[in-house]
Each structure stands twice: as C-alpha cells, then as structure tokens.
ZAMARGU-4260 file (C-alpha; in steps of 0.2 Angstrom, whole numbers, plus 5000, padded with zeros to 4 digits):
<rodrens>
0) 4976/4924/5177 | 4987/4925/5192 | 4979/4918/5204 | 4966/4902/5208 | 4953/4917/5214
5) 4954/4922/5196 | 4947/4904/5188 | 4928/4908/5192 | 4931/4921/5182 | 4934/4911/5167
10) 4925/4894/5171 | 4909/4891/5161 | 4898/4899/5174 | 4887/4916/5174 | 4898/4932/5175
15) 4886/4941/5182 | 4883/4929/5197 | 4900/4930/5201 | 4901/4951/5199 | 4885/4951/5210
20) 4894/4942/5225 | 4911/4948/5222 | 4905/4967/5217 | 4922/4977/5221 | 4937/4961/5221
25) 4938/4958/5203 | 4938/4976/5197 | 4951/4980/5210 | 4961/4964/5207 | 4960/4968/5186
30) 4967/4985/5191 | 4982/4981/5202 | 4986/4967/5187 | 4985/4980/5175 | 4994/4993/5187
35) 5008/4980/5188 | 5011/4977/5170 | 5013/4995/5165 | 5024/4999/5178 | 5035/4986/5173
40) 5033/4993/5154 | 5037/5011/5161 | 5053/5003/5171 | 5050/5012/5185 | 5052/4997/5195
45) 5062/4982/5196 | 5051/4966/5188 | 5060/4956/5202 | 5052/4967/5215 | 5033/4963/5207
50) 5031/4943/5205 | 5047/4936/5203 | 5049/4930/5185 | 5031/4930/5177 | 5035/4949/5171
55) 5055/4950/5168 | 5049/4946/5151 | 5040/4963/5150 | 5054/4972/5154 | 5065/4984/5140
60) 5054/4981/5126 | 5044/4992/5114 | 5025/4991/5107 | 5033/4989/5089 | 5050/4983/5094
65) 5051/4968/5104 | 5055/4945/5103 | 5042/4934/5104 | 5036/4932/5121 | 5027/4916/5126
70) 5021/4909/5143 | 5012/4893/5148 | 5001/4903/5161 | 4992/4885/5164 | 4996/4869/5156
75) 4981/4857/5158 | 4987/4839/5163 | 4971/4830/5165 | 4966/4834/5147 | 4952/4817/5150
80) 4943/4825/5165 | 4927/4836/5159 | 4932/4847/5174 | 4949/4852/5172 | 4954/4869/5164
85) 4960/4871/5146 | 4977/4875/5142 | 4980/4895/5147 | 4995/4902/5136 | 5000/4921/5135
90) 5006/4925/5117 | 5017/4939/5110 | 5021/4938/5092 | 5039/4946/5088 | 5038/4965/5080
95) 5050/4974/5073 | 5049/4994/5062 | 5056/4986/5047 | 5044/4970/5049 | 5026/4972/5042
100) 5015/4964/5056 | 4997/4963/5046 | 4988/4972/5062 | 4977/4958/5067 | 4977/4945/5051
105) 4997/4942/5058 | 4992/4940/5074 | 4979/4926/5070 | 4990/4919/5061 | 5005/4919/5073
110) 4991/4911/5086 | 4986/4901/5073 | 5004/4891/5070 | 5006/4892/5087 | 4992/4883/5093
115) 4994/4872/5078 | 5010/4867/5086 | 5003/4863/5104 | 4986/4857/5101 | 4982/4855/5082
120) 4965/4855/5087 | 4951/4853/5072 | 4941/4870/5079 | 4947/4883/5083 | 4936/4900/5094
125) 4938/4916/5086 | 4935/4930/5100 | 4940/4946/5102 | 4950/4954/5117 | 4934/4965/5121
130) 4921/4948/5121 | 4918/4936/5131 | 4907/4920/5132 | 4889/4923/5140 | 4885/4904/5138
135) 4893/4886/5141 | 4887/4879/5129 | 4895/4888/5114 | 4907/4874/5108 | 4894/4860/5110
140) 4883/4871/5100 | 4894/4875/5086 | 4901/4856/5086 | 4884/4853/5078 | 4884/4860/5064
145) 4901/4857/5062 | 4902/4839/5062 | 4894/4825/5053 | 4896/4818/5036 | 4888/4829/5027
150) 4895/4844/5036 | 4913/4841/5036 | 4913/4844/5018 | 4898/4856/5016 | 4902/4871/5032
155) 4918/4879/5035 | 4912/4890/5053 | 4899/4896/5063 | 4895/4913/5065 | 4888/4920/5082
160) 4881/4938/5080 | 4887/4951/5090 | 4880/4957/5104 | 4884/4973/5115 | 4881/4969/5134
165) 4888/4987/5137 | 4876/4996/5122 | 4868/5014/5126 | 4848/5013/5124 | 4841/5016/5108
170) 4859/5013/5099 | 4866/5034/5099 | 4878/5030/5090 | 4871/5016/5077 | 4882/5005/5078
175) 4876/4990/5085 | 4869/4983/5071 | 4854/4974/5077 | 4842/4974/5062 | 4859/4969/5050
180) 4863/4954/5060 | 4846/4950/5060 | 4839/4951/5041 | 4854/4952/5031 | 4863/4939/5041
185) 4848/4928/5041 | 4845/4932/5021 | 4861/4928/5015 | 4864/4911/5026 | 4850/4903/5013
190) 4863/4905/5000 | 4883/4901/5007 | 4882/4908/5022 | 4885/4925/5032 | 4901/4933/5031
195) 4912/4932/5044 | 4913/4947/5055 | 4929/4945/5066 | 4925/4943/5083 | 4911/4927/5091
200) 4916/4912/5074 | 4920/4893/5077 | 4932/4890/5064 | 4937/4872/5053 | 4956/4871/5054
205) 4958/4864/5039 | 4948/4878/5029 | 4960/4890/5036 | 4973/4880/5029 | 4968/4883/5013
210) 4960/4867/5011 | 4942/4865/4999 | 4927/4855/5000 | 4933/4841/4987 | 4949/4840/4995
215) 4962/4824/4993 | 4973/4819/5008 | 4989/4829/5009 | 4999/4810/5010 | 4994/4808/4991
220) 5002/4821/4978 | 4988/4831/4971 | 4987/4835/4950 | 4995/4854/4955 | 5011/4846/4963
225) 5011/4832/4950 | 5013/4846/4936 | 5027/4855/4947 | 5036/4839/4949 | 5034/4842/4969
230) 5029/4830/4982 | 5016/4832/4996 | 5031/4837/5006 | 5040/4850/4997 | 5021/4857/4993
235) 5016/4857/5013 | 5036/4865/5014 | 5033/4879/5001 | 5016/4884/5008 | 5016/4881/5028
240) 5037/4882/5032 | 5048/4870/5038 | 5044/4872/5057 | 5024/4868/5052 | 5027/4857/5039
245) 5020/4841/5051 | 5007/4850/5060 | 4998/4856/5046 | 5000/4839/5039 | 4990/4831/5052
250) 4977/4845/5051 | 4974/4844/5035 | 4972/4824/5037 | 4961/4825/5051 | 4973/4821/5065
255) 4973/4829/5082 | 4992/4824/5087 | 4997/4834/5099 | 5011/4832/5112 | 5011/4827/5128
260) 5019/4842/5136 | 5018/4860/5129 | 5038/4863/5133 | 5040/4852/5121 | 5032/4864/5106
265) 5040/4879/5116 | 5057/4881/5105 | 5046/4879/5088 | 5034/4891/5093 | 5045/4905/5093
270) 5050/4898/5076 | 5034/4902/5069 | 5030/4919/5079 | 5045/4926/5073 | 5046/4940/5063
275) 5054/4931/5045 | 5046/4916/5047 | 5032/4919/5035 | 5044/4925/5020 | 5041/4913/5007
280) 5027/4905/5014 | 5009/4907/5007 | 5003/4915/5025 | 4992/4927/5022 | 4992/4926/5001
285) 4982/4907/5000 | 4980/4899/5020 | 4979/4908/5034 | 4969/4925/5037 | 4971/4934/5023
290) 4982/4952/5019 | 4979/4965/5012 | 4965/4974/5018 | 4960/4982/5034 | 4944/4970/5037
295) 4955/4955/5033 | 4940/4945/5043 | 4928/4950/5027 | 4942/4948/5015 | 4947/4929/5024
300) 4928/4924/5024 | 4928/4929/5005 | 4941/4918/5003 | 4934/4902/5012 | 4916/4906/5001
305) 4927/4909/4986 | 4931/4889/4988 | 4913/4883/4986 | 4912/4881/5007 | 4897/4888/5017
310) 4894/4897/5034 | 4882/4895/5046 | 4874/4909/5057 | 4869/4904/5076 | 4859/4915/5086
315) 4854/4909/5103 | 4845/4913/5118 | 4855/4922/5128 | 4870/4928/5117 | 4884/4917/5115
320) 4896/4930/5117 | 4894/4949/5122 | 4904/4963/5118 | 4907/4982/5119 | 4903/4995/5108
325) 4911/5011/5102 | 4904/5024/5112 | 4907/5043/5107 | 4908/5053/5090 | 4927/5050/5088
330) 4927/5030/5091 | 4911/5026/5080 | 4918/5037/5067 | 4937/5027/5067 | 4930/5012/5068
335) 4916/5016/5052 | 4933/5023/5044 | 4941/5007/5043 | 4927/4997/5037 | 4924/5010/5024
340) 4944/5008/5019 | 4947/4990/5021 | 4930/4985/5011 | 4935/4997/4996 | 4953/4990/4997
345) 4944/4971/4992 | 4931/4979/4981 | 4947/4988/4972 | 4960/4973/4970 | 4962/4955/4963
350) 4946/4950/4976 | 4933/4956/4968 | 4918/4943/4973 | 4914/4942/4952 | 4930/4933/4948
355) 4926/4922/4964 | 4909/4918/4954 | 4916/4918/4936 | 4933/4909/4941 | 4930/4902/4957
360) 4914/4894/4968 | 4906/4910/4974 | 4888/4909/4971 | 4881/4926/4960 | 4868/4927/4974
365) 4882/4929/4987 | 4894/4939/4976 | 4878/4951/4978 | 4879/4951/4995 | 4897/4955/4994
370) 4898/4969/4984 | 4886/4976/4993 | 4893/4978/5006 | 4911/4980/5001 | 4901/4994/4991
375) 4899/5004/5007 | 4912/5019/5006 | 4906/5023/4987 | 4890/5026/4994 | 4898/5044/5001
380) 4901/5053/4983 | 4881/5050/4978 | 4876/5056/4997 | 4885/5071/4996 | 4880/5077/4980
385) 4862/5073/4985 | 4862/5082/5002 | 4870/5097/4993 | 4859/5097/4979 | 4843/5105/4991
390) 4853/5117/4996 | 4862/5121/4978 | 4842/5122/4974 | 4837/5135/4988 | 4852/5147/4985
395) 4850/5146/4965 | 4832/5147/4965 | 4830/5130/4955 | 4822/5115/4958 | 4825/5098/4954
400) 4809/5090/4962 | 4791/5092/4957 | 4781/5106/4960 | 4763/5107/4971 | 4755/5108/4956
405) 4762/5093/4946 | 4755/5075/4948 | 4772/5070/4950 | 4774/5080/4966 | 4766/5065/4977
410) 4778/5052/4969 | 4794/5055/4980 | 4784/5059/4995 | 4774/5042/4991 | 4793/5033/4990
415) 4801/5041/5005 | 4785/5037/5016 | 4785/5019/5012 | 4806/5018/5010 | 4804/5023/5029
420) 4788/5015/5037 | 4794/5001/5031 | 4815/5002/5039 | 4802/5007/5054 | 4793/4990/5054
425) 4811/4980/5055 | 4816/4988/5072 | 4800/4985/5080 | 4799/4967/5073 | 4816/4968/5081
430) 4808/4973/5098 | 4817/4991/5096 | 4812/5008/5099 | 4806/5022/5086 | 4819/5030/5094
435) 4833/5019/5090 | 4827/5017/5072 | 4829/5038/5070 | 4846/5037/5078 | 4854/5024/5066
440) 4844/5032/5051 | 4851/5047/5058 | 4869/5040/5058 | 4869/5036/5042 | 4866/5052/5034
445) 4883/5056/5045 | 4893/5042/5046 | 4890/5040/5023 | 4895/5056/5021 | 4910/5058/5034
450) 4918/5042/5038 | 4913/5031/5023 | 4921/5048/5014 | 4938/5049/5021 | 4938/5029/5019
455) 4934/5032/5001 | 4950/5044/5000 | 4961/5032/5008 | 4961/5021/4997 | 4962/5030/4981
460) 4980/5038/4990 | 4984/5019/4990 | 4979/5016/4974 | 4989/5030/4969 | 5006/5025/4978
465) 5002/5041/4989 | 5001/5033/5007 | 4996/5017/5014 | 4980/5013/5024 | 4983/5013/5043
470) 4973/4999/5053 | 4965/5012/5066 | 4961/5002/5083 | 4944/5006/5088 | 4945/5015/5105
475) 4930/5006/5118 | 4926/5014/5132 | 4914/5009/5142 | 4898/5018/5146 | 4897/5023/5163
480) 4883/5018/5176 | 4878/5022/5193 | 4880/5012/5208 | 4859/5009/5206 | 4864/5003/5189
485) 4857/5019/5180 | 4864/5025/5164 | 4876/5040/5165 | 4864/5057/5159 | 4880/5061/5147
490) 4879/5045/5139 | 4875/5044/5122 | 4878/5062/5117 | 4889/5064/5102 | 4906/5071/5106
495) 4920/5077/5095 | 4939/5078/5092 | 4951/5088/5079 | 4951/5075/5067 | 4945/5082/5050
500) 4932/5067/5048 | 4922/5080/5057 | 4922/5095/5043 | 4911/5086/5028 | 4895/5085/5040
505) 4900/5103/5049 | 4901/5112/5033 | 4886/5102/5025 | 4879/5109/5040 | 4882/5127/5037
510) 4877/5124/5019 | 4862/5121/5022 | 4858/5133/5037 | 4863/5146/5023 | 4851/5139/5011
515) 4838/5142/5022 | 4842/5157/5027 | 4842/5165/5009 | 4825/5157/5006 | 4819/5166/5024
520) 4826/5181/5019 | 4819/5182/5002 | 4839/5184/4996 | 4836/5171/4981 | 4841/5177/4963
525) 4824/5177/4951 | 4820/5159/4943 | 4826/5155/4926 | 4812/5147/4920 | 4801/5157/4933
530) 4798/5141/4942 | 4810/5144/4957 | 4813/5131/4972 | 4798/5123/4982 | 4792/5115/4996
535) 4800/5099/4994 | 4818/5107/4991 | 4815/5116/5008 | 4809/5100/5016 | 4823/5091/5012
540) 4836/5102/5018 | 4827/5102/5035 | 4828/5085/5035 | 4846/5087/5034 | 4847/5099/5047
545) 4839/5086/5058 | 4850/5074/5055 | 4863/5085/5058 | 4856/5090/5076 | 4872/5084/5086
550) 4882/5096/5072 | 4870/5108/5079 | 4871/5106/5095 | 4891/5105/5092 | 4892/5122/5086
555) 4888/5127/5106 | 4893/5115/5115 | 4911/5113/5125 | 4925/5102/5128 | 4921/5084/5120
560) 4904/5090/5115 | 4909/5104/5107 | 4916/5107/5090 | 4934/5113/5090 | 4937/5130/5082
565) 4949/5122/5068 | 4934/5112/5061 | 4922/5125/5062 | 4932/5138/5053 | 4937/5124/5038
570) 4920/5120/5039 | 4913/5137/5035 | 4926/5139/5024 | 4919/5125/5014 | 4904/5133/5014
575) 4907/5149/5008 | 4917/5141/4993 | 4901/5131/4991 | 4889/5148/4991 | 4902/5158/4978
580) 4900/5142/4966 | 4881/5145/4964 | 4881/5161/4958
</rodrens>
C-alpha cells in the first residue's frame, strides 16, 4: 500500500509463500502503517512529520463526523498489459451524527457509485475487509458462469463459500458453518440459487442496478415511464441522481466507458460519497444494497431473487477466499445477535419472501428457503420453553414424556437417536470430527436460546417504535499460535463479558441444576395423578447441563473465562423466580 515491497503482497501469488520467506517484514511493516495512521488520528504528531501529504487527510476528523476522503493510491496506466496492477483507491465515504449511514449497505453503495464513476466495470468482487483471495483464478472462474448467452439473462452472481483460514479445530465456537455451506447451499442452488452471504460474491452490475432478467435497453422508454410521461432520462435522474445519471446508463446498456484518467471522476466522486447525495434517489429502496435490515447482504440477495434472477454457488479446491472467524463467547454471540435481528427485521416487514412468490419471481421452493432462515430468532421462544419444561417436570413432580412402562416410551428416544446419527453422518461426510459435530450441536442449544433471543427482542422494541436496532460489528480476533505453529492451549475456551446475552443460558443453567437437585434430594411434592417425573425428564435436563458445560465451567472460572458476578446474581434470580412459579 505504501510501498513497492508491499505489491507481493497483493499480486495473484501464494500468501503463504511469501509469509514463509518474509516471516517478520510484513507483520512489522503492517504494524508501523497502522501505528502511523492512529497516531495521526490521535494528533499527537504533525501528519507532515510522517509521509508528507498521504495522511494530512486523516487529520482533525471523527469516526462519525468526517468529508469524503478519496486517494488514488495507484492509478493503473497500462490497463492492456496482463501484468500491470489494478487500479488501488482508498475510499472514505462522508459521515455526519445527523446523516444515516446504513452500516455497510451505504458503504457498498458509496463504493459502488464510486467505481461506477471510474471504471463502470460489468463485475464487480464483493470481499470483506477480513478476506482475502487464496486463489488467481477467482475472476476467470466466476467469468464463466457469468457470461455467455444464456447466462447474462439467467445469473445475477456467484457465490464462493466462506472459508476460515484462521478457524480453532473442531469449530468451539460453531460458527464456521461447514455443513451449511455444504448441503443447504448446495440444496438450494437446484432451485434460484444460494443466498448471498456478504463477503467472497462476483457480482452483475446491472442487477445491482435494479435491472431484471427481461430487461429493455435504458435508451428506449419502458411501459412504467410511458405511463408517468417520463423519459429514459428523467427515469435514470429520479432513480440513480444527476451525477450518475450517465454511468449507470452505460451499465445498464452493457458499456464499459470509462475514462482515461481517474482525476478526471475525482470531483464527481465526492458528489456521490457525500452525505445527501442519496436523498431522493432510489439507493437502497429499489437499486443498490438494500436498507433496512442488519443483514442487508440477505435482504439485497432477496431482492435480486425477488426479480426472477438466479445465483450460482462455487466451491473450489483450495478456497477462493479465506477469512477469520469470531473467536470467544462475546464475539460469536454479537455476531449470532445480528443475524438473529437483521433476519427477523426482513421476515417482519414489506420483504416477506411470499409476496416475492405471490407478487413477484421468487420460486415457493426458495421462498422456503428463505423463511427458514429468516425464521431463525423465532426459534428462541419454543427453545426456551422446551429446555425449561424438564426442569418444570422434575421440580413439579410431572411428566410430560412417556413412562418406562408405556409402548410410547421408545418413540422420542427412537426420534432423537436418529435426529442425531443422522446430523452425525453430515460432519463426517464432511471429513469433520465427532467432536466438531458436539460443539456446533452444543452451540445451538446456547446460541438459540441467548443471542437468537435478544435478537428476537430487538426487533419487537423496533416494531414498537421503542429503540432502533444497532449494526454490532463483529470483533475478530485472531487465534493465537506458537512459533512451531501450534495452537494456543486457551484457545477455544468459551469466554464471557457483562453483556446480558449471557443471563438466559446462566439462569437456565441453575434452573436446571435445581431440578436435579430436588429429584436427588427427594424434595419433590407428591404426583397428582401418582405418575410423577421419569427417566426421560431427568435425562433431558442432563442433557441440558451438558450443553451448558462452558456455563458450568463459568460459574468457576476467572477473568474472561469466568462469569461476572452481575450475571450470575440476575441469573439466579431468574431462577429462583422460576422455582416460586412451580409451586
């Protein structure tokens, strides 16, 4: 970024070749880069005194009050040469406190107009900051399915699944999603295609400009504008802006114009990353990344499907691009959060995938896929309820399950025996470990009944003009290693924060610790009907204590492994309220 020792860094050529024989320069470089940056930020230094110009810009601004700030950090002049680099610009949209920003939906689309403006390429790579590309043949790969005749009016992008170069063994944390990407994202590309996740996607321009399969060319007025007494022009105005109006134009049209030098786009650009330049426009609303939800990547790829376009998912050997996880209680738990919250706020609103299949192209098969997962954070009220009903049973002396001596007792066992040996089978079809499987149905349990929970909550304080939802940035830190390469022994174990995510699954915890307790101590009332809890109840709540092991192990633990004092004591007062209701 700074300097020409920094290109193999970014060429198309094996990272970890150049790591091996550079093992300590580019860690050390990165850090005096970043070093230099904050110091700027903090003003404890003159930017002058740094690198004479390239940070000046830096200097006096807030994160959430500052102008657009746009360098050309390399401007590629042999664009004919399959060895010269690509364009490299460094792009700060304008923020203001009084401005909505849209979290990352406004800043894909600020990159959006602004590459629209100085390349207008067809395609455009999706990546997150966090990524990077294991393989140099991504674009050549995608371009396949991409183009052709029958493609540019069938597929709207390719998604590459996401891969974790930094994931702990056996997935602690289950949040890698192996198995997902690997029969649901499969399953579903037999019908329009897997949703788009964000992160590792080739887009179609012109899709995200709103346009759909059976297009017409933007030069001839289509039967909307005729009825509206528009032209093509004014429509283009009203929905891209006056600064875009010709760039999207060509877009749409298939044309690649872009100009000669990229000083020439530099005054428009900061047009179209300012702050007001979306008012009155349809960004966000019909072209563009969508708003209004916290995962506007599902809610954008909803849109695209809603047109009748398809999606193609690409899974090579090795990964195209490789990430980093979450790692720790607190980050898996924030990021679970807002899935949970920006999936119920498209479930709950004007997207709901049945009026894309009864009013738009969605396919009923796909608007299945959909809503299950959109789903996701209503799972918590059912999952509650039924990991409190063993211990509800225990304490009361009830049942709700059969009994030994029934026929019926061997049903639920039959159902949760092949319920699980058959989640078992798809992680080692998968070439994972028994032990990975047990962790992410471990997860589950916790993350259903605490993150999906809050999320659930969330929402319904939007929906009630409470509070708004809050795109959380997920916080990844990466795992730590040895110098022999060796994972760090504390890696993997769960670790916790005050945040009150934390008190459903501590006090469901205690719950059922106190069942089990009044069932060892023989403290249950008599049986109503004389048939009084049984083996099964008491299997079931063990089962939740197991799951709840690093709550356990919490309880005892210290520092970020150990439960703060706040949450325990909410926690047991939760139970205890709990225990008073059952008598």
């Amino acid at each position: 970024m700074t300097e020409l020792r920094w290109i193999p860094y970014f060429t198309p050529r094996s990272q970890s070749d150049y790591v091996r024989h550079h093992p300590k320069k580019l860690p050390d470089e990165y850090k005096q880069l970043s070093s230099k940056i904050e110091d700027v930020v903090r003003k404890s230094i003159n930017p002058s005194d740094i690198i004479e110009g390239d940070f000046s810009a830096f200097s006096n601004v807030q994160r959430n009050n500052h102008p657009t700030i746009i360098k050309v950090v390399w401007e590629n002049k042999e664009a004919h040469s399959n060895r010269s680099v690509p364009h490299l610009v460094y792009l700060s949209r304008e923020k203001r406190p009084k401005h909505p920003h849209h979290a990352k939906a406004g800043a894909m689309n600020v990159l959006t107009r602004v590459s629209g403006l100085m390349t207008n390429a067809p395609y455009m790579l999706n990546v997150d900051c966090d990524m990077f590309a294991n393989s140099q043949n991504i674009i050549l790969h995608a371009m396949c399915m991409l183009l052709g005749s029958k493609n540019e009016n069938e597929n709207a992008f390719v998604q590459y699944p996401q891969v974790f170069y930094d994931g702990l063994k056996d997935d602690p944390f289950g949040n890698q999603m192996t198995v997902l990407w690997k029969y649901v994202g499969q399953g579903i590309s037999g019908i329009q295609g897997p949703f788009y996740s964000g992160t590792g996607c080739v887009h179609r321009r012109k899709v995200i400009y709103g346009l759909s399969p059976n297009y017409v060319k933007v030069g001839e007025t289509n039967a909307e504008s005729m009825k509206h007494g528009k032209s093509a022009d004014e429509e283009l105005l009203n929905v891209f802006g006056k600064e875009f109006t010709k760039s999207a134009a060509d877009a749409l049209n298939g044309k690649a114009v872009c100009p000669d030098m990229l000083t020439e786009t530099i005054e428009a650009a900061y047009q179209v990353a300012g702050v007001g330049y979306e008012y009155g426009t349809h960004w966000g609303k019909k072209v563009g990344w969508m708003y209004g939800s916290t995962t506007e990547d599902v809610l954008t790829g909803l849109s695209i499907h809603n047109k009748g376009w398809r999606s193609i998912i690409y899974a090579p050997n090795p990964p195209a691009f490789l990430g980093c996880a979450p790692t720790g209680g607190p980050a898996a738990m924030t990021q679970q959060k807002r899935w949970a919250t920006g999936l119920l706020e498209i479930l709950l609103s004007k997207n709901f995938p049945i009026f894309g299949t009864l009013f738009a192209n969605l396919q009923f098969r796909q608007c299945l896929a959909y809503f299950w997962i959109l789903s996701w954070g209503l799972r918590s009220v059912p999952e509650l309820c039924y990991a409190a009903l063993p211990a509800y049973s225990i304490i009361t002396n009830s049942h709700f399950l059969p009994k030994g001596q029934e026929p019926a007792y061997y049903i639920p066992i039959a159902v949760f025996l092949i319920y699980n040996m058959y989640t078992l089978s798809e992680y080692l079809r998968t070439s994972l470990s028994i032990r990975a499987w047990w962790n992410n149905q471990r997860m589950g349990r916790i993350t259903t009944m605490s993150a999906w929970l809050f999320g659930l909550l969330g929402v319904i304080l939007k929906l009630l003009g409470i509070s708004e939802t809050v795109f959380e940035v997920t916080r990844k830190d990466q795992s730590t290693s040895s110098d022999e390469g060796t994972e760090d022994t504390e890696a993997g174990k769960f670790t916790f924060d005050r945040s009150p995510v934390f008190v459903p699954p501590t006090a469901m915890l205690f719950m059922q610790l106190t069942a089990l307790a009044t069932a060892l101590l023989r403290l249950q009332p008599p049986a109503r009907d004389g048939v009084g809890s049984g083996s099964l109840e008491t299997m079931c709540s063990v089962l939740l204590v197991v799951c709840l092991l690093p709550f356990l192990k919490g309880l005892f633990g210290s520092g970020k492994y150990g439960i703060p004092l706040s949450t325990i004591f909410k926690s047991a007062g939760l139970a205890l309220l709990f225990y008073t209701l059952c008598y």
